[in-house]
C-alpha positions as a Markdown table, in Angstrom:
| # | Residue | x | y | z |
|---|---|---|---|---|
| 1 | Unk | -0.8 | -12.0 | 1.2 |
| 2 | Unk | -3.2 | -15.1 | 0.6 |
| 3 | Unk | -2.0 | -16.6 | 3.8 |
| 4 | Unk | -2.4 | -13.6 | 5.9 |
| 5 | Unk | -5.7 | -12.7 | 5.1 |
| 6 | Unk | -7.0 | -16.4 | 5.7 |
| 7 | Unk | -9.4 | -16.0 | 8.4 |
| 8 | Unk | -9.7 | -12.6 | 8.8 |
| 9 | Unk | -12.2 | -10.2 | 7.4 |
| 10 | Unk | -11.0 | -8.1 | 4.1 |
| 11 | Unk | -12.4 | -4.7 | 3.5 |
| 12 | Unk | -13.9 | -4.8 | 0.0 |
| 13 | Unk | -13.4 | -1.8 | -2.3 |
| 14 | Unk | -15.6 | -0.9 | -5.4 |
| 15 | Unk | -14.0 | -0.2 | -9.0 |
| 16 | Unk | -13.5 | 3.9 | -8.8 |
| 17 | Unk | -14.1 | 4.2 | -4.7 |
| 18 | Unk | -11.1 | 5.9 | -3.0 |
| 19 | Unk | -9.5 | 3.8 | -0.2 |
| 20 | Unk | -7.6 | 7.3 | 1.3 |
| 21 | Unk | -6.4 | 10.4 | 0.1 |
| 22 | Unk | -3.4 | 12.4 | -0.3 |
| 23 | Unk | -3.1 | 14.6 | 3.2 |
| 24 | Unk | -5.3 | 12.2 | 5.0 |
| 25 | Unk | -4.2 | 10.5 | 9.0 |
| 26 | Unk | -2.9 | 6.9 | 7.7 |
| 27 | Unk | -2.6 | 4.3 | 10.4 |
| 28 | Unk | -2.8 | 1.4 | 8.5 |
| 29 | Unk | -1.2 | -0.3 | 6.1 |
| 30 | Unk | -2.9 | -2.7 | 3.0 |
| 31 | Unk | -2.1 | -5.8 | 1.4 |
| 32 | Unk | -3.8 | -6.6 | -2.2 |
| 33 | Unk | -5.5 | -10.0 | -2.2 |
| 34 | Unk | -7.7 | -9.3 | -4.8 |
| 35 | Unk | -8.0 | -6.4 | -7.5 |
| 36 | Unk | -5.9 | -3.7 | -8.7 |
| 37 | Unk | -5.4 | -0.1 | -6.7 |
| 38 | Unk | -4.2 | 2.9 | -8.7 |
| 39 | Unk | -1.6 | 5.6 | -6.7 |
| 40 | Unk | -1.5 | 8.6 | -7.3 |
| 41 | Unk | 1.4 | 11.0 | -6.2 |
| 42 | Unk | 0.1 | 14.6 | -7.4 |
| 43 | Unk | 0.1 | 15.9 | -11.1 |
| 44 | Unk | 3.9 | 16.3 | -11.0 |
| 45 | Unk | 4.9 | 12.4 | -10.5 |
| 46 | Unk | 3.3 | 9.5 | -12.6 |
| 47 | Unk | 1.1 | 7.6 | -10.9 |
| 48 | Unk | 1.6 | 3.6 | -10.7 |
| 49 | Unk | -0.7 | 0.6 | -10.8 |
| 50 | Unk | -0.7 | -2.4 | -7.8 |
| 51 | Unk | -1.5 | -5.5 | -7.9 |
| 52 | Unk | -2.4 | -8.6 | -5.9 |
| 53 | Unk | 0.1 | -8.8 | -3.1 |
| 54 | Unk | 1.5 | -5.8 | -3.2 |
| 55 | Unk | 1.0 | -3.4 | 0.2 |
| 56 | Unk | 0.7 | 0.2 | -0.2 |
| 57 | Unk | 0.1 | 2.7 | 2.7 |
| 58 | Unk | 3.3 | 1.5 | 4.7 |
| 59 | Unk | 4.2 | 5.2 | 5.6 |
| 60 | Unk | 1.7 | 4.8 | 8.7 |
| 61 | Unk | 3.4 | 2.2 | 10.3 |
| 62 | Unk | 6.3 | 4.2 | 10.6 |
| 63 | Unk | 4.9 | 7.3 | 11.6 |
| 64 | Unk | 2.7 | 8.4 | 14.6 |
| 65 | Unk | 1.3 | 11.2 | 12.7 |
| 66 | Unk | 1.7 | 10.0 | 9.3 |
| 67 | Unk | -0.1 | 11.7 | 6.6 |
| 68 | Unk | -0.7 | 9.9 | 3.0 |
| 69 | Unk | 1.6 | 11.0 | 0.6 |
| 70 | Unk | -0.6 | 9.7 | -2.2 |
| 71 | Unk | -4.2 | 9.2 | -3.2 |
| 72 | Unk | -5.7 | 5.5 | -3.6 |
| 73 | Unk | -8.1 | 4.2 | -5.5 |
| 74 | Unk | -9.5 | 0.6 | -6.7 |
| 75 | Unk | -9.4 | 0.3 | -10.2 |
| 76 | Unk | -11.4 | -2.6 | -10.3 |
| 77 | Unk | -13.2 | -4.5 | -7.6 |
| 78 | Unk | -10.8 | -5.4 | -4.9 |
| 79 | Unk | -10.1 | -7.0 | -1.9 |
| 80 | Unk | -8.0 | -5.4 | 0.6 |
| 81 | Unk | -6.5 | -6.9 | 4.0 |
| 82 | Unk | -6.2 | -4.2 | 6.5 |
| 83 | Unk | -3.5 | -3.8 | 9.2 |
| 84 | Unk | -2.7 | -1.7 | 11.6 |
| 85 | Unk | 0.6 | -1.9 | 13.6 |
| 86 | Unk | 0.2 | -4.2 | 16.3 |
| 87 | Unk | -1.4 | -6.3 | 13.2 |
| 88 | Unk | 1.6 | -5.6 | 10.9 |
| 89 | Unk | 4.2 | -6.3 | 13.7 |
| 90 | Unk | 2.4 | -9.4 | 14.5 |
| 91 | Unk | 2.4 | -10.8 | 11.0 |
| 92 | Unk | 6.2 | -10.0 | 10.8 |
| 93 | Unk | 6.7 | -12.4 | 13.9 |
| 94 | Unk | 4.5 | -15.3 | 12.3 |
| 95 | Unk | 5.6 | -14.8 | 8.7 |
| 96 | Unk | 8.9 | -13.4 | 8.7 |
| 97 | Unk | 8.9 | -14.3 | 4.5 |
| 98 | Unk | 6.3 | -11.7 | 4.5 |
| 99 | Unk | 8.6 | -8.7 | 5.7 |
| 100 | Unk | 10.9 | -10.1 | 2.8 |
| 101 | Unk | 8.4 | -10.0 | 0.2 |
| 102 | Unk | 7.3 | -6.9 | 1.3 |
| 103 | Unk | 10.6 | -5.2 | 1.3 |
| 104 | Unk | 11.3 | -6.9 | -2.4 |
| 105 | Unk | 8.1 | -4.8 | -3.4 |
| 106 | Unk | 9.0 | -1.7 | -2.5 |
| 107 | Unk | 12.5 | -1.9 | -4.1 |
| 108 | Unk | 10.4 | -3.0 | -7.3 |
| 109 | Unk | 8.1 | 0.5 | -6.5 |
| 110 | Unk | 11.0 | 2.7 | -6.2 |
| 111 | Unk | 12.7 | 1.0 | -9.0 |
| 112 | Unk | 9.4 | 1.8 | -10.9 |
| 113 | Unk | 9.3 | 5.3 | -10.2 |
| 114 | Unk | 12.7 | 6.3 | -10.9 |
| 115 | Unk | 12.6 | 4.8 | -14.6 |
| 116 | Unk | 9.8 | 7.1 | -15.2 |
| 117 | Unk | 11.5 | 10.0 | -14.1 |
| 118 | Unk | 9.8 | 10.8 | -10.4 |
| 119 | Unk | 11.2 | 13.5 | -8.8 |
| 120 | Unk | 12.8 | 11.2 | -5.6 |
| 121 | Unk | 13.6 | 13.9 | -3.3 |
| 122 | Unk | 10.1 | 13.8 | -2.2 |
| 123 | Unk | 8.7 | 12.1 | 0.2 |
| 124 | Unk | 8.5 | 8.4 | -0.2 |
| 125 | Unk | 5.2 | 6.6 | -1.4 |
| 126 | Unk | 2.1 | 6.3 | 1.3 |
């Protein structure tokens, strides 16, 4: 995540401020290179703590009309690199160990989630 955000302009997030909200238009995705974010999936699902270089918000790169599934908000101050999909797709091409990582993320989130019972026929995590 370090590597990608050398160079390019990271959106800084104060402890408490939300970065997006559940039912929001998404068309970005973020990478943690500083700082912790909180998720939070509704009062029915347990919520779940990220830290640096994890991504959350991946939803909108799949999705035209993607709407967060979850609400985010830094838990401390934190520094987020932003991407949209041209961004995303780019970074892919130049760092394809950053798709990897990524993917061995989310399998550690899912994992996460169904340990602590989550209801999993819901949709997946913005």
């Amino acid at each position: 995540m370090r590597l990608l955000a050398q160079d390019r302009d990271l959106r800084t997030i104060a402890a408490g401020e939300v970065i997006f909200r559940a039912g929001e238009a998404g068309a970005s995705v973020f990478g943690i290179v500083d700082g912790e974010v909180r998720i939070d999936w509704g009062h029915d699902h347990d919520g779940e703590i990220l830290g640096p270089g994890s991504s959350f918000g991946v939803g909108a790169l799949v999705d035209n009309q993607h709407r967060r599934v979850g609400t985010a908000t830094a838990v401390r101050d934190t520094q987020l690199l932003e991407m949209n999909r041209e961004e995303f797709l780019f970074a892919l091409q130049e760092l394809p160990m950053f798709a990897l990582e990524m993917l061995h993320g989310l399998e550690e989130r899912l994992g996460h989630l169904k340990q602590s019972g989550s209801d999993l026929s819901q949709p997946p995590p913005a």
